[in-house]
N, C-alpha and C positions, 0 to 999 in steps of 0.2 A: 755335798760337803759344805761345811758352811762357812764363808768366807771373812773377816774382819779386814778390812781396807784402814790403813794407819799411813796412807802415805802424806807426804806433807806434813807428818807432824813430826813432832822433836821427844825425846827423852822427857817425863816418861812417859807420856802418851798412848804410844805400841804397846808398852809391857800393861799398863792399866786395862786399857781395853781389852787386850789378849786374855787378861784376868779374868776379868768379869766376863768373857765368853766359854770361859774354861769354868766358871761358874757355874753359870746357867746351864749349863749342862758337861756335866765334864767325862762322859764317857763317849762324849760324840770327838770324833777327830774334825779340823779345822788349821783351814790357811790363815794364817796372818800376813800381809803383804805391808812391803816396810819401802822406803825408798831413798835409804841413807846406810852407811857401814853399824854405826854407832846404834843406829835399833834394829836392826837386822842378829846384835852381839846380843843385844839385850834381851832382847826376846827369847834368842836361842837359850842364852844362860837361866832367861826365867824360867823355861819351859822345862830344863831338864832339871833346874834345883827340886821343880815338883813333883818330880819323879812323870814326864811324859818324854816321849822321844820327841824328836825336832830334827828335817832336813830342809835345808834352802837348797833352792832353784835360781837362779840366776835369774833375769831378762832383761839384758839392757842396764840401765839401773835400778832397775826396781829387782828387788827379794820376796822372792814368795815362801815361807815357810810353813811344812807342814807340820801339825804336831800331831801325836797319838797317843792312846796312853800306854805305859811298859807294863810288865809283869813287875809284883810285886819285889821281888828278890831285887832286881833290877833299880828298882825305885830308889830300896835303901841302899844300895850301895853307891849311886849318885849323891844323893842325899848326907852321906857319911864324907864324903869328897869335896862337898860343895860350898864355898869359902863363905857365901852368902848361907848356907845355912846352919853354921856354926854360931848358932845366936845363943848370948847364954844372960840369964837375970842377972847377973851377980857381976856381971859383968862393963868395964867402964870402956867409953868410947870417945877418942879425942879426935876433934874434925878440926883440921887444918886449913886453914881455909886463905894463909896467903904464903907468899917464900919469906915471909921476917915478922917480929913479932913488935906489935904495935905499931904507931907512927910517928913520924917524926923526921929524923936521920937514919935513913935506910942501912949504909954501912953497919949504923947498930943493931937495925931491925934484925937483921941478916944475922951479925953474931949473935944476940940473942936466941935466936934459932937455933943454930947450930947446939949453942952451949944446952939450951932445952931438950932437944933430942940425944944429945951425948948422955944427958944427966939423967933421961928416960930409961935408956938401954942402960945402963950402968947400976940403976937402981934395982935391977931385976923385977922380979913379982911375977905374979899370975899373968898368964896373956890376957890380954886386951886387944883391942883394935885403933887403928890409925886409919881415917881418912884421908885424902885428901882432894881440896877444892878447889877450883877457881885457881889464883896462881900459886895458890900449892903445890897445883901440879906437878911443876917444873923439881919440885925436893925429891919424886922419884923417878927420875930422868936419870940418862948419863950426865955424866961431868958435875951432878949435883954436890956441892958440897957434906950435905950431911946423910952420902948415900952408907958408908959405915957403921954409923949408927941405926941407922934400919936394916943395915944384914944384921944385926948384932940383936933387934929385936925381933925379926923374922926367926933368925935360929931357935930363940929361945920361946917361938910358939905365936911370937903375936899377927895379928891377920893385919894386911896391910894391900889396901884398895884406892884406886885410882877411879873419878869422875871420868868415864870416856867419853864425854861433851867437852867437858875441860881439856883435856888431853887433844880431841880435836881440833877444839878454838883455838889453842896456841900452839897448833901444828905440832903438836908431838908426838904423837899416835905411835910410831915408828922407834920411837927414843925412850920408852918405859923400861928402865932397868930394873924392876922389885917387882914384886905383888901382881894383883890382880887389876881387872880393869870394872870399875865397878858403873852401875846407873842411879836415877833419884828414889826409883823404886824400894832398892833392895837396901841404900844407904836410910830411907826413911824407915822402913822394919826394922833395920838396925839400933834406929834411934829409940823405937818405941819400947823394943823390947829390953836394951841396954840399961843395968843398975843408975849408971852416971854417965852423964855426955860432958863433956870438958870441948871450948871451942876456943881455937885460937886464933 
């Protein structure tokens, strides 16, 4: 079995490498060993958006993951599931990438914010997707201010993903009230394939 060693590395790293082993030959099953929470997720998440199975092993701190490939049925019904693979052409993608908009006086930054994602949901339209980055983060936590308006566009369809490097650098891991947790991987596919990216 062929092993991919990604320890010591950081997001995305595990998920790329995993990639391109899953490439090179992708009916062969193979370990990925990870030695962080954060690509141990990502991995697992990459591996089954692709329609392969994935189970970790513990040891200590290191993650051993195996993957393997599913039966076809199997595939798409992950696949159909899978928030990273809901990518669509026509489709606009806003990446958040701090908790206020612009710079200056943060008090304002902040409200501005808020009034932005009030004025998003409120607009309705077609789902879309929201990232968020860096201290973005922190908008979909508890106690967020403008968490409201993200159930408001969650209900009405739109995909809403969290950096979980970000989310562990400012200790929040634990504190994600919305969406999904996302990596640089699956957030750069998103980009490529998205009609319009909007960054804030």
């Amino acid at each position: 079995m062929r092993i991919v060693d990604n320890r010591g590395l950081n997001c995305p790293e595990p998920v790329v490498n995993t990639k391109r082993a899953l490439d090179q030959n992708p009916c062969d099953a193979l370990v990925s060993v990870v030695d962080n929470e954060v690509a141990k997720r990502n991995v697992v998440k990459f591996a089954r958006s692709q329609g392969y199975s994935a189970e970790v092993r513990q040891d200590g701190e290191e993650y051993f993951i195996t993957i393997g490939r599913m039966a076809s049925t199997a595939r798409h019904q992950i696949a159909a599931h899978d928030e990273d693979a809901l990518l669509s052409i026509d489709s606009t993608l806003y990446l958040v990438t701090a908790d206020e908009v612009g710079r200056g006086n943060a008090a304002l930054g902040h409200a501005l914010m808020k009034t932005f994602l009030y004025a998003l949901a409120e607009t309705g339209g077609k789902a879309n997707h929201l990232i968020f980055l860096h201290a973005g983060a922190r908008l979909t936590c508890h106690e967020s201010p403008v968490l409201p308006s993200l159930h408001t566009l969650n209900d009405s369809g739109w995909s809403i993903a969290t950096c979980g490097a970000c989310l562990d650098y400012y200790s929040l891991k634990d504190k994600l009230a919305i969406g999904q947790v996302t990596n640089m991987y699956s957030i750069v596919e998103l980009m490529r394939t998205a009609h319009k990216v909007i960054t804030l």
